[in-house]
DRENMARRO-566484 format. One record per residue (C-alpha): x, y, z; residue in three letters. Coordinates in pm, 1 decimal, decimal comma. Each point is the difference from the previous one (the first is absolute). Layout:
% residues N
((X; Y; Z); 'ALA') ...
% end
This chain:
% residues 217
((5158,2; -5215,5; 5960,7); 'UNK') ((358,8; -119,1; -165,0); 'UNK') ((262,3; 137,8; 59,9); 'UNK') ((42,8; 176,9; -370,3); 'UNK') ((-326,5; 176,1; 64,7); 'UNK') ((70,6; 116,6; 383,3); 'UNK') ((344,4; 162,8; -181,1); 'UNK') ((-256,1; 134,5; -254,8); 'UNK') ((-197,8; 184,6; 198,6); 'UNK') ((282,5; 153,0; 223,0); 'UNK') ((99,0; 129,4; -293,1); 'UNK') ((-249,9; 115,7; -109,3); 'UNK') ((-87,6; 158,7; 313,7); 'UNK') ((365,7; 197,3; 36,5); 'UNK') ((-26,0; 116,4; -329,5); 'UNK') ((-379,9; 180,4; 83,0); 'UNK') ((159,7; 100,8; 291,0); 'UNK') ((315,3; 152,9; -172,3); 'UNK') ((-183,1; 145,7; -294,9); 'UNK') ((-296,4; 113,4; 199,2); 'UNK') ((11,1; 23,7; 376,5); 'UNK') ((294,9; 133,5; 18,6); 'UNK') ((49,1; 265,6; -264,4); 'UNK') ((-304,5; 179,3; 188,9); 'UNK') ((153,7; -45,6; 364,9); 'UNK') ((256,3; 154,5; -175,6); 'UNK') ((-147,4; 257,7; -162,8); 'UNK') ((-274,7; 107,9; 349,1); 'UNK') ((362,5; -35,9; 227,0); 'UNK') ((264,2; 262,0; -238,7); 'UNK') ((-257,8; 218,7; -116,7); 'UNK') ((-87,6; 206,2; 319,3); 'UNK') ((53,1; 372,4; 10,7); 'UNK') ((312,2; -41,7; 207,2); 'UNK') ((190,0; -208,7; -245,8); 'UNK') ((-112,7; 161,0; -341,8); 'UNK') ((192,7; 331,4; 194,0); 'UNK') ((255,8; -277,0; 55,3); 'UNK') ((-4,9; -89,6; -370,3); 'UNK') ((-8,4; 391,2; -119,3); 'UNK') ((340,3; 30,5; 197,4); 'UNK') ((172,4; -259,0; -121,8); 'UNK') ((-27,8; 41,9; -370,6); 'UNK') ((-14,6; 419,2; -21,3); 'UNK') ((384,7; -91,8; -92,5); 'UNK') ((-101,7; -215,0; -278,9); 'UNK') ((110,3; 146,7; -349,0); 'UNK') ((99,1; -92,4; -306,8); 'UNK') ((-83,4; -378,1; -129,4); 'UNK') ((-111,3; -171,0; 273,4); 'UNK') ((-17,8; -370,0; 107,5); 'UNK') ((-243,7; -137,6; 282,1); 'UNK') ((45,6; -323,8; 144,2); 'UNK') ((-298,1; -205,7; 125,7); 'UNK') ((-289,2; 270,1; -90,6); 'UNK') ((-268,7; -175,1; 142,9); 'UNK') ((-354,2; 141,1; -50,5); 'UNK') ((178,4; 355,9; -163,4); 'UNK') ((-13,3; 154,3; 384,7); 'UNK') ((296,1; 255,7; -147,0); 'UNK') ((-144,3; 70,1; -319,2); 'UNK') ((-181,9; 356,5; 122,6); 'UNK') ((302,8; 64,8; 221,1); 'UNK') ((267,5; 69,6; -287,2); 'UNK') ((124,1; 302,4; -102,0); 'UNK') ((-223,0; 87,2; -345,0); 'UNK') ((430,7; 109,8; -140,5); 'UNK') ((128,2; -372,6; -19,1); 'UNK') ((95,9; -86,2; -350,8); 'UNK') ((-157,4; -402,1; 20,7); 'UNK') ((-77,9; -219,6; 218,8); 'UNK') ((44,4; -375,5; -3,6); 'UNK') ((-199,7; -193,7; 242,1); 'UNK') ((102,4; -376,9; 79,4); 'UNK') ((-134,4; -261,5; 241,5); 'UNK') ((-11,6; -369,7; -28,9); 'UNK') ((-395,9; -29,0; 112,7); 'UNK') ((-293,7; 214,9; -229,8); 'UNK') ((-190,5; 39,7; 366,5); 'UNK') ((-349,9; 205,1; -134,9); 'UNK') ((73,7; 101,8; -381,9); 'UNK') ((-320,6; 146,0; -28,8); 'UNK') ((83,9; 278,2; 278,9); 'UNK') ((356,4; -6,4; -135,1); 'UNK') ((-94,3; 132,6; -291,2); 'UNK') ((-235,0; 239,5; 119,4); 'UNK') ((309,5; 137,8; 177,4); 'UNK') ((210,6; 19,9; -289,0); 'UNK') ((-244,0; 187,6; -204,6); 'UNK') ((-83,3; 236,8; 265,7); 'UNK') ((375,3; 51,0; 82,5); 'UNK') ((58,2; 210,2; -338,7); 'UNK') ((342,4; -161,1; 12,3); 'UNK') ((201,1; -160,7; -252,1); 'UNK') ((-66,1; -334,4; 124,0); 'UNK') ((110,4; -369,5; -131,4); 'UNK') ((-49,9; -334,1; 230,6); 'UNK') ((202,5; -320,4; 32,3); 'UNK') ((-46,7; -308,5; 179,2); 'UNK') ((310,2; -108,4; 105,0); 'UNK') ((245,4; -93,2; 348,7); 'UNK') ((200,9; 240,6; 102,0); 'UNK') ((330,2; -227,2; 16,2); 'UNK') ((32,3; -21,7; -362,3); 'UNK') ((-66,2; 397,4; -183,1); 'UNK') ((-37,7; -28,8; -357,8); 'UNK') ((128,0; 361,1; -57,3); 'UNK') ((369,0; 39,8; -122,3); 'UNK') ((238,4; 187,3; 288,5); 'UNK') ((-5,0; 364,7; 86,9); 'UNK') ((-388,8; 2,3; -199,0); 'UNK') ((-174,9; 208,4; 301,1); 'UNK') ((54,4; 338,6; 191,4); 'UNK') ((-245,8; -154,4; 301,5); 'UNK') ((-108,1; -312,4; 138,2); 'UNK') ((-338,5; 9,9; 261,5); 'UNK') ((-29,8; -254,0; 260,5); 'UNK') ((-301,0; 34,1; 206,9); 'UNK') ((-58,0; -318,6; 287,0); 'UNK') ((138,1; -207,8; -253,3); 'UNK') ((352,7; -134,8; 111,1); 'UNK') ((-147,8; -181,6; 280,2); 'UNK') ((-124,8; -236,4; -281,6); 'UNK') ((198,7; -87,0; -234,0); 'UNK') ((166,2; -356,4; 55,0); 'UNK') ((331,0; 96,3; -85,8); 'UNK') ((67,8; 362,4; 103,4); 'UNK') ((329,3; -1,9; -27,4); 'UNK') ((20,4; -41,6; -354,9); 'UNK') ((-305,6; 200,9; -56,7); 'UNK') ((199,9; 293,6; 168,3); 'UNK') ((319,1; -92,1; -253,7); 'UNK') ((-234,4; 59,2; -330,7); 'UNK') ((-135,0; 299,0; 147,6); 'UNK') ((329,4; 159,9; 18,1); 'UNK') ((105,1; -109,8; -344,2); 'UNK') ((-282,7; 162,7; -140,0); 'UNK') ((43,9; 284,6; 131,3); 'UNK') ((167,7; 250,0; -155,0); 'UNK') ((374,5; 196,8; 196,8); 'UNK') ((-185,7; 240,8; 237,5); 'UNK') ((-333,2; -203,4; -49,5); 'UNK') ((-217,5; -22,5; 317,4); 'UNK') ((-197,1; -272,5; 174,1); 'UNK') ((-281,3; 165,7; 194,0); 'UNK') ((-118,8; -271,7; 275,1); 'UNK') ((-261,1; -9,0; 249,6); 'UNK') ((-60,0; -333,5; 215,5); 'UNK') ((-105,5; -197,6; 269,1); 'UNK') ((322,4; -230,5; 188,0); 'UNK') ((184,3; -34,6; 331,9); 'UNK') ((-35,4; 151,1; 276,8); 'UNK') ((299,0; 202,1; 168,5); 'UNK') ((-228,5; -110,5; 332,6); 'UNK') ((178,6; -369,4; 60,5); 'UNK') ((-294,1; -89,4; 159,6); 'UNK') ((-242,3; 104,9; -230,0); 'UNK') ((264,9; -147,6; -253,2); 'UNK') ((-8,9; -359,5; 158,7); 'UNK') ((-307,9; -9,4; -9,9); 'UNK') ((-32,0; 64,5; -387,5); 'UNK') ((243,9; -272,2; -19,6); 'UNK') ((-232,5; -244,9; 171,5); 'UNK') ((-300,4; 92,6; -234,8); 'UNK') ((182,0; 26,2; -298,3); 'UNK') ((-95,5; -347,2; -153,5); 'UNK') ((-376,4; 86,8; 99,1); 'UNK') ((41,6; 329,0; -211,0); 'UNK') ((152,4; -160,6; -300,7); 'UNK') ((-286,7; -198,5; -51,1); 'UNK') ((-312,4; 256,7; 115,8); 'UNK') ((235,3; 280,3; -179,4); 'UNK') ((81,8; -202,5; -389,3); 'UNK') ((331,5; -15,1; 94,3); 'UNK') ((44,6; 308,6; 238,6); 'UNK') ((272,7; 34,8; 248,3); 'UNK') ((-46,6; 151,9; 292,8); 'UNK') ((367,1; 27,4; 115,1); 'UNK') ((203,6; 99,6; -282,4); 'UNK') ((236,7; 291,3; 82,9); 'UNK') ((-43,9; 152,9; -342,5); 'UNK') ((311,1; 315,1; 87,1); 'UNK') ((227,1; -299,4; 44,2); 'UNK') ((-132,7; -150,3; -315,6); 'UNK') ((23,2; 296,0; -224,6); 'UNK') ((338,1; 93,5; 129,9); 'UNK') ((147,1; -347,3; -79,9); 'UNK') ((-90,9; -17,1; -380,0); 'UNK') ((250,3; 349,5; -22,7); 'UNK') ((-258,6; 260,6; -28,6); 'UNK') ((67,3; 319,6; 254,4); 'UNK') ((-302,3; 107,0; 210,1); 'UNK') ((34,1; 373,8; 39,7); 'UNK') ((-357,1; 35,6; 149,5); 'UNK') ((-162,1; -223,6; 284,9); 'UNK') ((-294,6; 54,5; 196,0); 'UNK') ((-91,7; -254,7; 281,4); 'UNK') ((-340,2; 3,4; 161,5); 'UNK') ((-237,6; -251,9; 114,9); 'UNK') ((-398,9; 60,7; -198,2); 'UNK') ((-242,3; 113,7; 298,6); 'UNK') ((-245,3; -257,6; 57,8); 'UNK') ((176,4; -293,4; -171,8); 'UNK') ((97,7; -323,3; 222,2); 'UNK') ((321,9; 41,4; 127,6); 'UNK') ((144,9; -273,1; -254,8); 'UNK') ((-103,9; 207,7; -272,5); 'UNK') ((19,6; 344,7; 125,2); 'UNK') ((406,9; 40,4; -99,7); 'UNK') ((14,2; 184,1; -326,4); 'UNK') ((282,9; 126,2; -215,5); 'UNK') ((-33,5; 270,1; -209,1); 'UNK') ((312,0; 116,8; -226,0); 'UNK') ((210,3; 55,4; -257,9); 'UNK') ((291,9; -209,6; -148,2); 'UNK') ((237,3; 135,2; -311,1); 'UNK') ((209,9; -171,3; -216,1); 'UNK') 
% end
């Protein structure tokens, strides 16, 4: 085998696994009863025109409130569009789909009353930046409903997600384990008035830490 070929068929193989593998470890790992309550939580705040970052397989999609005016779904990946869309038409929602990064929003400032992040931020290469466009689209008073996995306030538990980080970015598509995502939001100048802490029973202790919150502009 040359060497064109080997690189070939490596890629070839990440891409089934990206496309394939993963989207339904994905899907069996965030769907069980425990976090769709999880997901129900986070967005009964959602209202208005709405903006999701990094929807996934549509997880949310039965979990929003039937009042929101629109809803604009964006992710970089289509991970199962055939179940996708079976969510969307079931949803009864207002529903349009991009597939786009997060670090660069095509939507002019102030354009939505709520943006939904659900274990998304621990993907996206530059987070940072992603967390900058998400408060200029949001409107004054606007609301970023979050709930994700990061660090652990247990420094062992946290050194130890350090350690297996660069394992996790490549089993997870790009996950972090360690990110501490209330530090994040806080530094792109959005104000989290709501913050729940708690570790998901049964989950490995380097992905048990969960935030769950809310962050105005």
């Amino acid at each position: 085998m040359d060497a064109g070929s080997g690189r070939v068929e490596r890629s070839t193989a990440v891409g089934f696994y990206r496309h394939v593998i993963f989207p339904r470890l994905m899907e069996w790992s965030l769907s069980t009863e425990l976090s769709m309550d999880y997901r129900r939580k986070t967005l009964e705040a959602a209202r208005g025109q709405v903006l999701e970052i990094g929807y996934g397989t549509g997880l949310n999609l039965p979990c929003y409130p039937r009042s929101i005016e629109r809803l604009v779904l964006l992710d970089q990946d289509q991970l199962r569009p055939k179940l996708v869309a079976q969510r969307i038409a079931e949803a009864g929602l207002p529903v349009e789909t991009k597939h786009l990064d997060a670090e660069h929003l095509p939507f002019e400032s102030a354009s939505f009353d709520t943006v939904v992040s659900t274990w998304t931020l621990c993907s996206i290469p530059d987070v940072a930046g992603a967390l900058v466009e998400i408060r200029r689209v949001l409107k004054p008073g606007g609301s970023l409903l979050f709930l994700e996995h990061g660090r652990s306030d247990d420094s062992r538990v946290a050194r130890r997600q350090d350690r297996w980080n660069w394992a996790q970015k490549i089993v997870g598509c790009g996950c972090h384990l360690n990110r501490p995502i209330d530090q994040l939001i806080a530094a792109s100048g959005l104000t989290i008035n709501r913050l729940e802490r708690f570790d998901m029973p049964k989950d490995p202790k380097i992905f048990a830490a969960h935030y769950l919150g809310r962050a105005t502009h």
